[in-house]
C-alpha positions in Angstrom: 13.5 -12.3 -5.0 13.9 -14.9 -7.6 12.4 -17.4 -5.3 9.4 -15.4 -4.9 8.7 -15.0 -9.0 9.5 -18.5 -9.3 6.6 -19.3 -6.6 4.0 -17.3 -8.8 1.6 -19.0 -10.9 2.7 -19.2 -14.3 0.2 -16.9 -15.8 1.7 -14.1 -13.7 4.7 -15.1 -14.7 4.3 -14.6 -18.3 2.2 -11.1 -18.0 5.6 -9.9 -15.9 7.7 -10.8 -18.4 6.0 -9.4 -20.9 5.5 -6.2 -19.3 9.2 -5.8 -18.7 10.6 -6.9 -22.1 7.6 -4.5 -23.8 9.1 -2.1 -21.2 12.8 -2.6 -22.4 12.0 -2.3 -26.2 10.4 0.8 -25.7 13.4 2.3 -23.5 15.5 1.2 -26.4 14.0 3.0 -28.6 14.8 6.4 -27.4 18.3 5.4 -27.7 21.1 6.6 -31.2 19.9 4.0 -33.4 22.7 1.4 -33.5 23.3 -2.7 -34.3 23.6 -3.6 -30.8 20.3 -1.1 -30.2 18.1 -3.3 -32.9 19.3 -6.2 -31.7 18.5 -5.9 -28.3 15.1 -4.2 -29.6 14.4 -7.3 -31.6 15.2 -9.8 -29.3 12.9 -8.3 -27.1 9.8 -8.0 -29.4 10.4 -11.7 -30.4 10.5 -12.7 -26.9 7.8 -10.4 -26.3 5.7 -12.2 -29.1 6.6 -15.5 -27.6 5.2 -14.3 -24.0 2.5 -13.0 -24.9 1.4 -16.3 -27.0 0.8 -15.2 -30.6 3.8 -17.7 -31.9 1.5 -20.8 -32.3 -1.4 -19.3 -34.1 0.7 -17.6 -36.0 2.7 -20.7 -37.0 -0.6 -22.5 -37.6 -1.9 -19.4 -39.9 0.8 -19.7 -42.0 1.2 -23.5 -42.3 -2.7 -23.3 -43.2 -1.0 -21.0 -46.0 1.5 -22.6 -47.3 -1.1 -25.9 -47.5 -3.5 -23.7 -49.7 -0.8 -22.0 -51.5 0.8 -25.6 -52.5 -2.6 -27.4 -53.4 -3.7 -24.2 -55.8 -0.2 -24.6 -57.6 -0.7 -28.3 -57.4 -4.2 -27.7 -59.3 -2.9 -25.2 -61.9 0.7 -27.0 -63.0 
């Protein structure tokens, strides 16, 4: 079975996976709030963040922020 998801393309890949860790997350949250409950919840929206592909624009946005933010204080000091 692993052989066979390993054989998809890569872009299926990545939808799975995000379908099943969005999946997870939103079992877990029917369950008695707990640490190991949020941490599992968390881990699965990060990863689910990371899947879907919204970590690099997001790290660009906010370099692009801190640049601005640090040449506006440059200008003002």
């Amino acid at each position: 079975m692993f052989g066979k998801f390993l054989s998809l393309p890569p872009i299926y890949r990545r939808v799975i996976l995000a379908v099943v860790l969005l999946a997870i997350c939103c079992i877990d949250t029917e369950f008695p709030k707990s640490r190991v409950s949020d941490t599992i919840c968390v881990v699965c929206l990060s990863a689910w963040y990371y899947t879907v592909g919204l970590v690099r624009p997001t790290v660009l946005f906010f370099a692009f922020l801190l640049k601005v933010v640090f040449r506006y204080h440059a200008y003002n000091d």
